[in-house]
C-alpha positions as CSV (number, residue, x, y, z in Angstrom):
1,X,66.5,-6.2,14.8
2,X,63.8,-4.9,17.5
3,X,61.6,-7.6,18.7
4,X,58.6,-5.6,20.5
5,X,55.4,-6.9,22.5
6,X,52.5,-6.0,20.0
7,X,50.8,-4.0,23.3
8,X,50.5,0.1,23.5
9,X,52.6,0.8,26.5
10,X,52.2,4.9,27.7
11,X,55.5,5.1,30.1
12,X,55.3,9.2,30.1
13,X,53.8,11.6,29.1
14,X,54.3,12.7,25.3
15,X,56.8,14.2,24.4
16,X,58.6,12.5,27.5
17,X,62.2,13.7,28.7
18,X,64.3,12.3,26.0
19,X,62.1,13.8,23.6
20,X,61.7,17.2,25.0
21,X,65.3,17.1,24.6
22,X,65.4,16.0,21.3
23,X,63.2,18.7,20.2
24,X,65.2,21.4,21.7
25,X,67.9,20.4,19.8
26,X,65.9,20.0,16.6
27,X,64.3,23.2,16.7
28,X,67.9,25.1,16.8
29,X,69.0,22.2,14.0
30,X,66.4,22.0,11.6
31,X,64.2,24.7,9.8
32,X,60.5,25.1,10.9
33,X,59.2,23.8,7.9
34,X,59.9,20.1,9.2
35,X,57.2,19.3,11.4
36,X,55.5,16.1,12.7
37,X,52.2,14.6,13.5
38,X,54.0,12.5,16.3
39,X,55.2,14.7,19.7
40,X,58.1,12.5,20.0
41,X,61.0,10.5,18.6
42,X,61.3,7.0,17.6
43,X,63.4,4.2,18.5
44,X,62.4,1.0,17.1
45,X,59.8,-0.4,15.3
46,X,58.3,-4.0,15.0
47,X,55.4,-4.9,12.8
48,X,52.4,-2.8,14.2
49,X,54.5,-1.1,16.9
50,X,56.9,2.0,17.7
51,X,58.9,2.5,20.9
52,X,59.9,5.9,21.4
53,X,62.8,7.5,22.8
54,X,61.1,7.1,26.2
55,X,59.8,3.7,26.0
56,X,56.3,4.2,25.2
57,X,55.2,1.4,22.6
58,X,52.4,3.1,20.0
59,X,50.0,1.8,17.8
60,X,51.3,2.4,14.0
61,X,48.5,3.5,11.7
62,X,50.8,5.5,10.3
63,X,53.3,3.5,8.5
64,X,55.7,5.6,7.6
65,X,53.2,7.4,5.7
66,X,52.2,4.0,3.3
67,X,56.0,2.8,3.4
68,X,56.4,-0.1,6.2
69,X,53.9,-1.9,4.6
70,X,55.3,-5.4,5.7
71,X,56.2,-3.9,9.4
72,X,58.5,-2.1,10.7
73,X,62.4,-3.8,10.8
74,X,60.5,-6.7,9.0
75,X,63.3,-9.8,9.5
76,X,63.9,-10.4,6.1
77,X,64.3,-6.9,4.8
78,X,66.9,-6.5,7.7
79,X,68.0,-9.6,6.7
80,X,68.7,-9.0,3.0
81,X,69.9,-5.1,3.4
82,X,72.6,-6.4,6.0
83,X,74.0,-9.1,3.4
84,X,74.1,-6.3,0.6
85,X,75.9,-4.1,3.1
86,X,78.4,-6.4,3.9
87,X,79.2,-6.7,0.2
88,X,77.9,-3.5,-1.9
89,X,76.7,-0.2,-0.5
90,X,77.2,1.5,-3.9
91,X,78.9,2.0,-7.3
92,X,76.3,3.8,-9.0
93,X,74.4,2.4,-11.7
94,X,75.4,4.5,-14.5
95,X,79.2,3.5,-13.4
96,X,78.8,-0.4,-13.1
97,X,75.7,-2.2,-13.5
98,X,74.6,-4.6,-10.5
99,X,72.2,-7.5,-10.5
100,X,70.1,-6.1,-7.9
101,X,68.8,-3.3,-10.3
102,X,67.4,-6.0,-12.5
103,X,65.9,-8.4,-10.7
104,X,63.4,-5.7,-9.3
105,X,63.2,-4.2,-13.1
106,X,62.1,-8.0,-13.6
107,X,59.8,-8.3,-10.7
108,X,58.1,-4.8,-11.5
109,X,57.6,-5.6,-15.2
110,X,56.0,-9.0,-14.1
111,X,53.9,-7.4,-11.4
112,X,52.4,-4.0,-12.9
113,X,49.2,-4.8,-15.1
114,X,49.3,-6.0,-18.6
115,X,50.9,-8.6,-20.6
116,X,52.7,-6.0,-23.5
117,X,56.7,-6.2,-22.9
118,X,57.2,-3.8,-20.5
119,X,60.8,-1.9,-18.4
120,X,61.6,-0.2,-15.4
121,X,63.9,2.6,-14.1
122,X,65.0,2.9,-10.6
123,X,64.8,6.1,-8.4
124,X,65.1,7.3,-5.0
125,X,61.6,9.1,-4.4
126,X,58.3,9.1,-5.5
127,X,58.2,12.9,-6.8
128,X,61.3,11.2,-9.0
129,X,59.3,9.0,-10.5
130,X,56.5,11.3,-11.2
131,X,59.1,13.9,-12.7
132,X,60.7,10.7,-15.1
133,X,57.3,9.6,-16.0
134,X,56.3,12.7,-17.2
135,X,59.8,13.5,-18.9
136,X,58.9,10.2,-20.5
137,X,55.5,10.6,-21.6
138,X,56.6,14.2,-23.1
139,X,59.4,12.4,-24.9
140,X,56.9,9.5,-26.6
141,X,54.3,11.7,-27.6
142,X,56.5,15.4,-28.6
143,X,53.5,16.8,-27.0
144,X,53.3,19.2,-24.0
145,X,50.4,19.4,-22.1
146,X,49.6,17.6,-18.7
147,X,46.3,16.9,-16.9
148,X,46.0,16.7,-13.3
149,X,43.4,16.4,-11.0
150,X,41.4,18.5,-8.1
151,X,42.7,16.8,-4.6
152,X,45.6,15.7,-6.8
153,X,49.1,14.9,-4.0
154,X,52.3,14.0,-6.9
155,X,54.8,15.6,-4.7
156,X,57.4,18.3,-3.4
157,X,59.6,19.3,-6.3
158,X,58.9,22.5,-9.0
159,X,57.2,20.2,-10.9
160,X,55.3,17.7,-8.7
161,X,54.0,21.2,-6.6
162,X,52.6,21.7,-9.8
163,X,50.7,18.4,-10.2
164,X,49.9,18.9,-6.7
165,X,46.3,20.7,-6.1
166,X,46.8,21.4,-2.0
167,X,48.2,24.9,-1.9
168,X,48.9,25.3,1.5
169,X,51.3,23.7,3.2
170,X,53.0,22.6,-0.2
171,X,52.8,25.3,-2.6
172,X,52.5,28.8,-1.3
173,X,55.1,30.8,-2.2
174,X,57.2,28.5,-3.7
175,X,55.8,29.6,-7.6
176,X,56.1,30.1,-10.3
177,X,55.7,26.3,-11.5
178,X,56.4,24.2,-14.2
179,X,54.3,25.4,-17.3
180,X,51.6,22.9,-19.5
181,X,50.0,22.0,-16.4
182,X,46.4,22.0,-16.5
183,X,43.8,21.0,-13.9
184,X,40.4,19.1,-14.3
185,X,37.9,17.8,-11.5
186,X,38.3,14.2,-11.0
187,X,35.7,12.0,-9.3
188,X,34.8,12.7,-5.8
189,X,31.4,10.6,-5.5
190,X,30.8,11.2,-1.9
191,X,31.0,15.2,-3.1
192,X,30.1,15.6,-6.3
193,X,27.4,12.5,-6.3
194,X,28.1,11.6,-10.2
195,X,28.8,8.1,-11.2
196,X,32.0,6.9,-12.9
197,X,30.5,7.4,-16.5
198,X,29.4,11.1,-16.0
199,X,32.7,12.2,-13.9
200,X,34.4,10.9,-16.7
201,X,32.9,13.0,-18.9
202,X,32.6,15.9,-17.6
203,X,36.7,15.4,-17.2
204,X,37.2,14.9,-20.4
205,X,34.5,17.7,-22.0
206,X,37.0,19.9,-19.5
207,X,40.2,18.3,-21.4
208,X,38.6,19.0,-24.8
209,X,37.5,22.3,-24.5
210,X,40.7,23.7,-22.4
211,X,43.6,22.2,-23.5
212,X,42.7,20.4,-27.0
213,X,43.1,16.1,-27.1
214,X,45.9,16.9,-29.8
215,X,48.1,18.7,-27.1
216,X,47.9,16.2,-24.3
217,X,51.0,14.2,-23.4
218,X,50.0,12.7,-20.3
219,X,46.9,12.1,-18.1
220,X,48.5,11.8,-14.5
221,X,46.2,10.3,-11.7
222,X,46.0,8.3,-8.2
223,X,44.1,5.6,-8.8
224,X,43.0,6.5,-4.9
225,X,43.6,9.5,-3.8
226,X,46.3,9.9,-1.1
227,X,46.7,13.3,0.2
228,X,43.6,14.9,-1.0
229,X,41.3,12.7,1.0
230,X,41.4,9.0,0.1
231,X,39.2,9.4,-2.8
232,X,37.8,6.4,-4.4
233,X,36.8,7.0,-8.0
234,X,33.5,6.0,-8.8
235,X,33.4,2.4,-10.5
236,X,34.2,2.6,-14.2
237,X,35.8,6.4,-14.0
238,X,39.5,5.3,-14.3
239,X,38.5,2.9,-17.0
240,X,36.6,5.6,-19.3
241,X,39.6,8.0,-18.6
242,X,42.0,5.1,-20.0
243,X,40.1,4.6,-22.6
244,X,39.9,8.4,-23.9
245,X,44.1,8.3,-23.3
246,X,44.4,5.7,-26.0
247,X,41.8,7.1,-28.5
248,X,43.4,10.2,-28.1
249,X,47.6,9.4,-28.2
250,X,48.1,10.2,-24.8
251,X,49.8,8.4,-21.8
252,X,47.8,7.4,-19.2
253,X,50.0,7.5,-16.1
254,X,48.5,5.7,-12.6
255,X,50.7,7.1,-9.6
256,X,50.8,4.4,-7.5
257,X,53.4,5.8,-5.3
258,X,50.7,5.5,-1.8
259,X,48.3,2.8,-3.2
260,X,50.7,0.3,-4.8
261,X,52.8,-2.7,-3.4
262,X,49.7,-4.6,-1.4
263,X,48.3,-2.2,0.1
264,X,44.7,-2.1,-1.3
265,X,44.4,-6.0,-1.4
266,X,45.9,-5.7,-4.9
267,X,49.1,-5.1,-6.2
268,X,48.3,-1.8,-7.8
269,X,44.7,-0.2,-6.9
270,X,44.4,0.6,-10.8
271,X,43.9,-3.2,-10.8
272,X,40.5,-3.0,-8.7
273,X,38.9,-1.4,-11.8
274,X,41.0,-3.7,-14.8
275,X,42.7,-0.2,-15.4
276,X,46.1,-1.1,-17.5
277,X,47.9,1.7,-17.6
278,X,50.8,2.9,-19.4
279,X,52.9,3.9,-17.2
280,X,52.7,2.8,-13.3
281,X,54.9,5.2,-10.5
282,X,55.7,3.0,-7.2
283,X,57.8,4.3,-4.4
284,X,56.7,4.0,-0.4
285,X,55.9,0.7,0.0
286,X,58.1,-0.8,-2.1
287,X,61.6,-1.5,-0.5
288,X,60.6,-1.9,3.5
289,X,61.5,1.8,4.6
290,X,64.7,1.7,2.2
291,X,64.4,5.3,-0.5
292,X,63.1,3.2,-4.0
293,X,60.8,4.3,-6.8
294,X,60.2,3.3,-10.2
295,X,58.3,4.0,-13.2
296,X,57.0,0.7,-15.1
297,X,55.8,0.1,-18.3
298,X,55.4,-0.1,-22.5
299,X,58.7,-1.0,-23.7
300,X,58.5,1.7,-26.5
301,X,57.5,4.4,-23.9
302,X,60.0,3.5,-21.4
303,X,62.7,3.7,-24.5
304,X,61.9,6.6,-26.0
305,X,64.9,8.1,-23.9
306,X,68.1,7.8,-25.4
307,X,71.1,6.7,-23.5
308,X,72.0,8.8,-20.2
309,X,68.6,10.3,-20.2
310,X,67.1,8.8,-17.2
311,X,68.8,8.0,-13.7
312,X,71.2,9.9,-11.2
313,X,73.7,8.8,-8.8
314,X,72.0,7.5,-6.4
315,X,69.4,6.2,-8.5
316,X,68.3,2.3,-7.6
317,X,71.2,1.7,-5.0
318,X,72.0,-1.7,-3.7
319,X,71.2,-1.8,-0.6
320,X,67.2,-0.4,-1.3
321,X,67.0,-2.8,-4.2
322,X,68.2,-5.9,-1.7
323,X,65.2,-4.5,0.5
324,X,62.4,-4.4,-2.5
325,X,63.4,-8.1,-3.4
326,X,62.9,-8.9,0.1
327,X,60.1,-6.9,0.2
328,X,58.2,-8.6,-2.2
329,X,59.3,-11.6,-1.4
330,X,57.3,-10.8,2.0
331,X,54.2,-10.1,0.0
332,X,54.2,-13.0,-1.7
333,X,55.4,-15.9,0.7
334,X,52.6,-14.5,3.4
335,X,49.9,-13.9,0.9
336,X,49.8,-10.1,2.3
337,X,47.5,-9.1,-0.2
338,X,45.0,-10.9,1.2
339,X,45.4,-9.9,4.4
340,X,45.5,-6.3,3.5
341,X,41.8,-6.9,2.4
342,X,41.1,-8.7,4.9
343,X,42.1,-5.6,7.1
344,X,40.3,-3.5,5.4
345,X,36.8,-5.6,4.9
346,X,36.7,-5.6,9.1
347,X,37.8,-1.7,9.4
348,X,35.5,-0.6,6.5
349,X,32.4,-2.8,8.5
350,X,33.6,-1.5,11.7
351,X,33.8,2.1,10.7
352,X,30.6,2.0,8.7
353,X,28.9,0.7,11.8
354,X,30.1,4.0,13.6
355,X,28.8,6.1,10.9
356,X,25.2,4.5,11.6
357,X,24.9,6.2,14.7
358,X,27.0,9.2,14.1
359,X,25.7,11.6,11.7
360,X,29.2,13.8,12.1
361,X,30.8,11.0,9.8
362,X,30.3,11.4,6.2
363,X,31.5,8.5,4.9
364,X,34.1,5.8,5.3
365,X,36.0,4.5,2.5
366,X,38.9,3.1,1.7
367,X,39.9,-0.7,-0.1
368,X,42.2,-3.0,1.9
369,X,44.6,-1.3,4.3
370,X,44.5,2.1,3.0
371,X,40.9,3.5,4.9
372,X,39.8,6.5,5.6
373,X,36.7,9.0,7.8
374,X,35.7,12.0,6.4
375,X,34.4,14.1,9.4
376,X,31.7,16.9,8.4
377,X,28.8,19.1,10.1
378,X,25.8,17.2,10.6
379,X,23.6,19.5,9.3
380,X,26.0,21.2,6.2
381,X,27.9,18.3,5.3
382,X,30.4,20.9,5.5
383,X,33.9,19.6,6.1
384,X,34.6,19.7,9.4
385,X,38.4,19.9,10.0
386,X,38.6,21.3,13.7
387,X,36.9,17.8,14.8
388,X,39.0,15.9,12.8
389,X,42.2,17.4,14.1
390,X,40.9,17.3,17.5
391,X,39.8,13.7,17.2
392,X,43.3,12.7,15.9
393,X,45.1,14.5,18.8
394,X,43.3,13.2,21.3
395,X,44.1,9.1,19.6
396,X,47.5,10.6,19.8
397,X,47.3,11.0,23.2
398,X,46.1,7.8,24.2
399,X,49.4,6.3,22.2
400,X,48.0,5.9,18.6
401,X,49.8,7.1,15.5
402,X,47.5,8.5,13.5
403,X,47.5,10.6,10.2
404,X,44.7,13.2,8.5
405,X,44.4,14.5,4.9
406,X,42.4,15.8,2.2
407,X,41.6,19.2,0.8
408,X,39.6,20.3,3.3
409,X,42.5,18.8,6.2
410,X,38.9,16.6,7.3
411,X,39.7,13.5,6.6
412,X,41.0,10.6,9.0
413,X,43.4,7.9,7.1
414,X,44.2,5.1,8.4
415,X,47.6,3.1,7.3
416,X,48.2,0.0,9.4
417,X,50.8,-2.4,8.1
418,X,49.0,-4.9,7.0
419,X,51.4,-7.4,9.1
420,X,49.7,-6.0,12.1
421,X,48.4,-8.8,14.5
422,X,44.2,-8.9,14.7
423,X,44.1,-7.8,18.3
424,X,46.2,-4.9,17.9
425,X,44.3,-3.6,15.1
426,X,41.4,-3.7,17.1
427,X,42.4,-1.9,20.1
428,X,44.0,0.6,17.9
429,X,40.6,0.6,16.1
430,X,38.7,1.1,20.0
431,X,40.9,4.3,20.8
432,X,39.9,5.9,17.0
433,X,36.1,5.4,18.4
434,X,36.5,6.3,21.6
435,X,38.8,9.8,20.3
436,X,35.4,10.5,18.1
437,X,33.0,9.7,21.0
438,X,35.4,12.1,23.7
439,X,34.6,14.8,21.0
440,X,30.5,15.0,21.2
């Protein structure tokens, strides 16, 4: 397993040789549609470092996009995936049952909020586990109709583009999609300026009048919102929206598939509001880099499908269920929770302190290690996407992963395995200022 110094190292330019190559070979190899923020190739990884191809060593506030939570090659995980390796690579569930897949249904059950009895199925991706969930929650209530959100990300496939609100990259061209899908605005506080009481209802006056209470089988939301900004709810939103699920028959469905596993200081971000939902989606974080997903939750939701309804072939393989227990493990032993709020208390204070004296920064938000900057005109407040791309190519440059998002492609996320030594952080955190300051 790589062992790295936890030090940004810049030994050529990016892309250097090895990568130029690389790419030539990838554009002939792969269709154009697979792109990268990155102008390179990795190596190896080590907690809050990658080496690319050509030595350089980078800063990781990317994480795999939410999924090397504990690190990159964390020792365990390598650890417990090459013992399963050497034993079991795969048999298939649906052919003959391994422990594996039911020590992390046990682990998930115990971990996801509530006390009710609740199960777990295994998956490979997190659009998987929004498809089951919704499969499920159709099933439960023999109703049809879906609510999503504005700035809603639930993934890639027919259905999840239609969850998903972003119509470009994701969904152009691609239609038609997946019918009972209806849209509602969500809460957006630094936007629409409406407390968590009044967002809620004017969601649900929306859910009411369009679609009819009686019809709805699932309300899906991220507790924060990944791809469509980092959007915190405002306090007591998720709570009223919960509420109106169970007064009305419906499932209330918190994808947790970016904010799970640790990386708001909680287990599950629903869990800074006292949200239980339902049903819970996890994927990303979960298994260390290994493909995992799940859906957790009531016992008489989760078995509402009869036998051979849920799973596939691949579905909660050995190896990737070796890695969650490990995983977890991690997250426990190290009291990582804490130390992904602890991340995100100095980031939040730092970046606040940068949006004192620069009026180009709308807000920054975020809880634990999941943060973000939302970049707009001074004047307008309009969103201000040019600056934000040109503030995270020019980190880029100076050897810092870094990732944007949102609606309006202005917003700056930051991802940093929470495993990441304090001095790293920090340097990583000085080339995201000086990037902004290079841009006045």
């Amino acid at each position: 397993m790589a062992t790295l110094p936890q030090t940004i190292h810049l030994a050529t330019p990016m892309p250097g040789p090895e990568a130029s190559a690389l790419d030539e070979r990838a554009s002939s190899a792969l269709p154009r549609a697979l792109t990268a923020a990155m102008p390179t190739f990795a190596r190896r990884t080590d907690r809050g470092v990658l080496e690319d191809v050509d030595g350089n060593r980078l800063i990781d506030f990317g994480s795999g996009i939410a999924v090397t939570t504990v690190g990159g090659a964390a020792a365990p995980v390598v650890a417990a995936i090459r013992e399963q390796a050497e034993n079991l690579t795969h048999t298939s569930f649906a052919v003959t049952r391994y422990a594996g897949y039911v020590d992390v249904a046990e682990r998930l059950n115990a971990l996801t909020p509530g006390s009710s009895p609740k199960k777990t199925a295994l998956f490979n991706s997190g659009a998987e586990a929004v498809e089951n969930a919704i499969k499920l929650a159709r099933k439960h209530t023999g109703r049809q109709a879906v609510i999503c959100f504005d700035h809603a990300f639930h993934g890639r496939t027919s259905l999840t583009m239609g969850l998903t609100a972003k119509a470009a990259p994701y969904k152009g061209g691609f239609g038609p999609f997946a019918p009972e899908l209806y849209r509602v605005p969500g809460s957006y506080p630094y936007r629409d300026g409406l407390n968590g009481q009044a967002a809620a209802a004017r969601t649900i006056s929306q859910i009411e009048k369009q679609v009819g209470a009686s019809s709805v089988a699932a309300v899906i939301i991220e507790p924060i919102q990944g791809e469509g900004g980092f959007i915190v709810p405002a306090p007591g939103f998720l709570s009223e929206l919960q509420r109106w699920c169970h007064d009305n028959g419906a499932v209330f469905i918190a994808d947790e598939i970016q904010s799970g596993i640790a990386r708001t200081g909680a287990w599950f971000a629903c869990e800074h509001e006292g949200v239980v939902p339902d049903l819970v989606t996890t994927a990303k974080g979960l298994a260390g880099g290994m493909p995992l997903s799940a859906v957790t939750g009531s016992a008489e939701i989760m078995d509402s499908a009869g036998p051979g309804a849920l799973g596939g072939t691949y579905c909660g393989n050995p190896v990737a269920c070796a890695a969650a227990l490990a995983t977890l493990d991690m997250i426990e032993e190290h009291d990582l929770l804490k130390r992904a709020d602890t991340i995100g208390k100095t980031g939040i204070r730092l970046m606040e302190s940068w949006k004192a004296e620069d009026p180009r920064i709308g807000e920054a938000r975020g809880r634990g290690a999941m943060m973000a900057l939302e970049l707009v005109d001074p004047v307008s407040q309009e969103p201000d996407a040019a600056l934000t791309a040109a503030v995270a190519a020019a980190a880029r440059s100076r050897g810092l992963i870094l990732l944007t998002c949102g609606t309006y492609g202005n917003v700056i996320r930051l991802l940093p395995p929470v495993t990441m030594p304090d001095e790293l952080f920090a340097e990583g955190m000085g080339i995201l200022e000086q990037a902004l300051r290079d841009q006045s």
